[in-house]
Every structure is written in structure tokens, then in C-alpha cells.
N, CA, C and O atoms as a GROMACS GRO file, in nm:
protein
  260
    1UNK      N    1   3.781   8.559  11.306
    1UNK     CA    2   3.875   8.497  11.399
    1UNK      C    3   3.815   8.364  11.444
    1UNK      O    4   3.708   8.367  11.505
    2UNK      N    5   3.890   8.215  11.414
    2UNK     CA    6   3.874   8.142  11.455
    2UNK      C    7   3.824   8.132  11.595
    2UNK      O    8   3.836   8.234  11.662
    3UNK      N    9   3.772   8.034  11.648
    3UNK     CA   10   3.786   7.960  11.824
    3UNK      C   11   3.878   7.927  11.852
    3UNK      O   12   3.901   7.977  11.962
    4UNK      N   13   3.966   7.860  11.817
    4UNK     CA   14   4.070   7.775  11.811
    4UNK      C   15   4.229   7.958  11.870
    4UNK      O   16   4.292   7.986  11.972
    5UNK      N   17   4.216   8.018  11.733
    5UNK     CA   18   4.279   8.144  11.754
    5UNK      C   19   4.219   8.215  11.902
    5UNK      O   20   4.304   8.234  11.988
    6UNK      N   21   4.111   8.245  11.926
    6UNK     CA   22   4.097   8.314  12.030
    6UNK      C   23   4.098   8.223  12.144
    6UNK      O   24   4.117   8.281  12.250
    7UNK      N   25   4.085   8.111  12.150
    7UNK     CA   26   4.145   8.020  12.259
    7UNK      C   27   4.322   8.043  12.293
    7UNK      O   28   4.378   8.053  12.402
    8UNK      N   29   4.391   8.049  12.123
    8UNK     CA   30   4.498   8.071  12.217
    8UNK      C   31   4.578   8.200  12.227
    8UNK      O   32   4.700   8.200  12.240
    9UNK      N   33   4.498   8.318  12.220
    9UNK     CA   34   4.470   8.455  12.229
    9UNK      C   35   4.466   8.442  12.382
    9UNK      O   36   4.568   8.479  12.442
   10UNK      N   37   4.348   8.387  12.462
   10UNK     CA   38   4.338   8.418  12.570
   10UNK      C   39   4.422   8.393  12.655
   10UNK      O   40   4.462   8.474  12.738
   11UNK      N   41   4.476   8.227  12.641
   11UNK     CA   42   4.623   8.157  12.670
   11UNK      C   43   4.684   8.229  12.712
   11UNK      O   44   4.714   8.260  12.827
   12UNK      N   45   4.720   8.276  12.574
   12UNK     CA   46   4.874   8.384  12.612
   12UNK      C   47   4.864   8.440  12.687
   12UNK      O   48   4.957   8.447  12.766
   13UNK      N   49   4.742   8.516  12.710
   13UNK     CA   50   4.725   8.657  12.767
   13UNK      C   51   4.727   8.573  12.929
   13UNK      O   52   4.756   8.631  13.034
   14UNK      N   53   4.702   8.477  12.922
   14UNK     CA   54   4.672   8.407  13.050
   14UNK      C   55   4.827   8.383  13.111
   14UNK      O   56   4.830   8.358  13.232
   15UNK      N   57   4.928   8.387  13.056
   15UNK     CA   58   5.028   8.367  13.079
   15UNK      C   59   5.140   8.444  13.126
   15UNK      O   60   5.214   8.424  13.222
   16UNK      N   61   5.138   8.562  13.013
   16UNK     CA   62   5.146   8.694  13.031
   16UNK      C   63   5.147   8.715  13.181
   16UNK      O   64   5.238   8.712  13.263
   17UNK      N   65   5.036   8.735  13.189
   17UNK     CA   66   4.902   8.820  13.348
   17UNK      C   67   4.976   8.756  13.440
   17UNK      O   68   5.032   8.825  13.526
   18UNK      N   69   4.994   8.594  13.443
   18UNK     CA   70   5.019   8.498  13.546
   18UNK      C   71   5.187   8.576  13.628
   18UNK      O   72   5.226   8.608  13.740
   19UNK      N   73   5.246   8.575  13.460
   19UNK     CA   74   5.413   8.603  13.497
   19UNK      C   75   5.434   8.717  13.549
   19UNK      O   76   5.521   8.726  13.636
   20UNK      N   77   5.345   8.854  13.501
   20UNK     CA   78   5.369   8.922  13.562
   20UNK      C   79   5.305   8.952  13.699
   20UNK      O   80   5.371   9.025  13.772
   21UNK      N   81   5.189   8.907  13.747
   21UNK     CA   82   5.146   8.876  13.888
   21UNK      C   83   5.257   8.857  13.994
   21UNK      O   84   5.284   8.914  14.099
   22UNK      N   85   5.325   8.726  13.906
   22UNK     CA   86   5.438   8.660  14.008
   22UNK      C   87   5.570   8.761  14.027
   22UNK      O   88   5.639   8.778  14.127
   23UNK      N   89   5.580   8.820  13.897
   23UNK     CA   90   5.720   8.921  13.893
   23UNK      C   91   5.691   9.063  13.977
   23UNK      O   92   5.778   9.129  14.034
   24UNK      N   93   5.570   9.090  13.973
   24UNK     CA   94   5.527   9.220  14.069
   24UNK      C   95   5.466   9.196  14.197
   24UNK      O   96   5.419   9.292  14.258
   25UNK      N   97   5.462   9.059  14.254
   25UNK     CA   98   5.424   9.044  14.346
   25UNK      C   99   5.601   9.120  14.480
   25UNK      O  100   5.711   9.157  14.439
   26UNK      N  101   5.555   9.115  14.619
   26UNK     CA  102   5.623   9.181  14.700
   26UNK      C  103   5.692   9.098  14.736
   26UNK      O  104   5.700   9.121  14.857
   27UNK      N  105   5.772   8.983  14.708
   27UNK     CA  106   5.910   8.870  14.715
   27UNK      C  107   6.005   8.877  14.645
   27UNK      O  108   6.040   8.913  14.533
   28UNK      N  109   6.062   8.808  14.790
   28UNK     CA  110   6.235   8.826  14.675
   28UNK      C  111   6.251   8.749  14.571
   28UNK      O  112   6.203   8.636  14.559
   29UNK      N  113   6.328   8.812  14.485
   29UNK     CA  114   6.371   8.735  14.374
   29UNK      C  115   6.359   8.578  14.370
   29UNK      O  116   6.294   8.502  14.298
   30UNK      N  117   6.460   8.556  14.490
   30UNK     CA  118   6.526   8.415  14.510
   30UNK      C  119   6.381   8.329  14.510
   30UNK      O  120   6.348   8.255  14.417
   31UNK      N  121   6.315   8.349  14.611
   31UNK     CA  122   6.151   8.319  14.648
   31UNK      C  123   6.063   8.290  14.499
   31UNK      O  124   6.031   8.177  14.463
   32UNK      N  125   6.033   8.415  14.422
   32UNK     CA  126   5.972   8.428  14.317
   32UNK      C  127   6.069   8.257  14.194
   32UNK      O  128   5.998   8.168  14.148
   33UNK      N  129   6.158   8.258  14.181
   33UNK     CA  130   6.217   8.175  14.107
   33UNK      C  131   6.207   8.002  14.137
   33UNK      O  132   6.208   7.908  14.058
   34UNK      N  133   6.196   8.011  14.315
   34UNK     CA  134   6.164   7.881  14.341
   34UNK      C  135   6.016   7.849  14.337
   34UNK      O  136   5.973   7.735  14.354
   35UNK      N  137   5.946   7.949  14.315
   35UNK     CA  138   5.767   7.926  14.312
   35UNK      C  139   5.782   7.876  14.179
   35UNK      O  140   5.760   7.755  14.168
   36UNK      N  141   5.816   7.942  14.064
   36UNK     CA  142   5.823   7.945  13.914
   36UNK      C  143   5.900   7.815  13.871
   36UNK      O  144   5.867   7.759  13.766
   37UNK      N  145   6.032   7.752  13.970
   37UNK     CA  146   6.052   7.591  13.940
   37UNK      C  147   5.942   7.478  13.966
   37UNK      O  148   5.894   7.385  13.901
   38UNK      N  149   5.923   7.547  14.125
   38UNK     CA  150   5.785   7.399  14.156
   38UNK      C  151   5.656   7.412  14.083
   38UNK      O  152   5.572   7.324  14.065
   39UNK      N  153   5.653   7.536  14.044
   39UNK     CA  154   5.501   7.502  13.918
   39UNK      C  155   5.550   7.446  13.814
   39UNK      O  156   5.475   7.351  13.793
   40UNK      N  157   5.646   7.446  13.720
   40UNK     CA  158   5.701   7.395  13.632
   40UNK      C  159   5.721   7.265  13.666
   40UNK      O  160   5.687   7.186  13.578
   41UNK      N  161   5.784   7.199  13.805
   41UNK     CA  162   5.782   7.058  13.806
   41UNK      C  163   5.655   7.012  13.848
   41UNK      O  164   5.634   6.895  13.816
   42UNK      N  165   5.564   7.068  13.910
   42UNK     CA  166   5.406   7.036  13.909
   42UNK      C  167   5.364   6.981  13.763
   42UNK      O  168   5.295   6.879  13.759
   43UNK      N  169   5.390   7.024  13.683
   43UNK     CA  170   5.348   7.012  13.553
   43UNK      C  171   5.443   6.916  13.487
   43UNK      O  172   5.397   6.860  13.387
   44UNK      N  173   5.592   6.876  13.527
   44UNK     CA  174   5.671   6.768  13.439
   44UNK      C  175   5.743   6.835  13.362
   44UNK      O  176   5.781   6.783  13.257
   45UNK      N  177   5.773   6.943  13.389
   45UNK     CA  178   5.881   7.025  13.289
   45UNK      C  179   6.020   7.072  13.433
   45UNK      O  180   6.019   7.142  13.534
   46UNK      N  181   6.114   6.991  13.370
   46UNK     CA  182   6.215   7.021  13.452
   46UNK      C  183   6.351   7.109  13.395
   46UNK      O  184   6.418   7.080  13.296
   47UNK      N  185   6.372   7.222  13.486
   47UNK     CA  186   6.456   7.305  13.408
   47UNK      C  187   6.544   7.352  13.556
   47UNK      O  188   6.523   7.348  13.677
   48UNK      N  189   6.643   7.395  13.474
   48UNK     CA  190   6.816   7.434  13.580
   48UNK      C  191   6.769   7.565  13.619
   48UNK      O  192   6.672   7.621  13.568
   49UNK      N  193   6.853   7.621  13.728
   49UNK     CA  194   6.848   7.746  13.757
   49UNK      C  195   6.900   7.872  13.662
   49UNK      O  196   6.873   7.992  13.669
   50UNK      N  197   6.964   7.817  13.596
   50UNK     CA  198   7.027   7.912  13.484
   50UNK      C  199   6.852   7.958  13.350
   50UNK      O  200   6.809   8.064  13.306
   51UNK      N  201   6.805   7.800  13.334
   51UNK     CA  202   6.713   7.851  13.267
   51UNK      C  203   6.560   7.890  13.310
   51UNK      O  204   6.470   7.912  13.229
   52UNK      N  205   6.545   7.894  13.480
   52UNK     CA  206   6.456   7.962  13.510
   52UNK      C  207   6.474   8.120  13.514
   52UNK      O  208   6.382   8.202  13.512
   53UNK      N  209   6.616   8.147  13.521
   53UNK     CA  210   6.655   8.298  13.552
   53UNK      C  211   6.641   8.363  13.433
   53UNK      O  212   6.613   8.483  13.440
   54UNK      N  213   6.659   8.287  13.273
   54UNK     CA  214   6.623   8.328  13.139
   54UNK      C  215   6.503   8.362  13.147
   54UNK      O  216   6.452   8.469  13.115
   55UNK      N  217   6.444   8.245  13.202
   55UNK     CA  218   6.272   8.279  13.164
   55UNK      C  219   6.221   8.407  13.219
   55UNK      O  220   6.177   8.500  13.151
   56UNK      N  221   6.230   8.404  13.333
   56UNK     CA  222   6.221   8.523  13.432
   56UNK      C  223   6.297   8.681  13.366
   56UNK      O  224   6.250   8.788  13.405
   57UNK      N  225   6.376   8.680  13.298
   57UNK     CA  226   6.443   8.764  13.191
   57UNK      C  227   6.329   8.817  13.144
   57UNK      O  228   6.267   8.918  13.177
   58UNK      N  229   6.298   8.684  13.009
   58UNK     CA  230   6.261   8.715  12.960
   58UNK      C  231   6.082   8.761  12.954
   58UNK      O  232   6.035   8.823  12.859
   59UNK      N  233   6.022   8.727  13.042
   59UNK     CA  234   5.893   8.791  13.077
   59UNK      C  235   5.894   8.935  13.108
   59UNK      O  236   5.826   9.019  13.049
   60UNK      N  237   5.995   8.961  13.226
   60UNK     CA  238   6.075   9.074  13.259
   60UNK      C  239   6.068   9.184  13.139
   60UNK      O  240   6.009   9.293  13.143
   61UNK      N  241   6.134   9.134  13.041
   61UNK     CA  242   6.145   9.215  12.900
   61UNK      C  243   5.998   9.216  12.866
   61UNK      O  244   5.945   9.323  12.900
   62UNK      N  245   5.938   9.153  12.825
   62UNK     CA  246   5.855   9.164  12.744
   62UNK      C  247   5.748   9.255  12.853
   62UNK      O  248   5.696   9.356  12.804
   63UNK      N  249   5.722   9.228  12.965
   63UNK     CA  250   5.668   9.348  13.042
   63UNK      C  251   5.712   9.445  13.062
   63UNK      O  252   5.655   9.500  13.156
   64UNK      N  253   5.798   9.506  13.017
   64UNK     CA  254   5.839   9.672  13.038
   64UNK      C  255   5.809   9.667  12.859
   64UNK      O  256   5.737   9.767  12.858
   65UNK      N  257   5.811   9.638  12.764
   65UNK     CA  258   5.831   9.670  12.679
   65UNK      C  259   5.677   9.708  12.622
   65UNK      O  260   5.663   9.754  12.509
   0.00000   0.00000   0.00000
């Protein structure tokens, strides 16, 4: 296994952990979605409410699964 691969092995996993932290943390929905826009515009990625609620989906999914 590359460095390069387990660099972005850990990533993920770093990402993963992050989303679900935020999705199991004890806030409301509404709350949890506006934390998850202003880190995203912290960073220069600007997205609608329709496609933060996907994202949030879809982490959603992939953690129960």
C-alpha cells in the first residue's frame, strides 16, 4: 500500500468520523445543517439548502449502512 493511498485512506475515514460526530451530536437538525453550510463556506465551497440536505442524506445512509 502506497503513502499516497493510505493518506487518502485516512482522509476518508477523517471525514466519515467528522460527519457522523456532527449527525450524532444532540442538535437539531436545522442547527446541524447551518454548522455544515458555514464550514463549507469557511472553505469556499458554496452550496443551496437543497444540496446541503442531500449531503446530510447522504452521510446519513452511508452510516447506518
Amino acid at each position: 500500500m502506497s503513502n499516497l493511498t493510505l493518506l487518502y485512506a485516512f482522509i476518508g475515514g477523517a471525514i466519515v468520523g467528522a460527519g457522523a460526530a456532527v449527525l450524532f451530536a444532540p442538535e437539531k437538525g436545522a442547527d446541524i445543517r447551518s454548522r455544515i453550510a458555514e464550514l463549507l463556506r469557511k472553505k469556499g465551497i458554496l452550496c443551496s439548502d437543497s444540496e446541503i440536505d442531500a449531503l446530510v442524506e447522504q452521510l446519513t445512509t452511508q452510516i447506518d449502512d
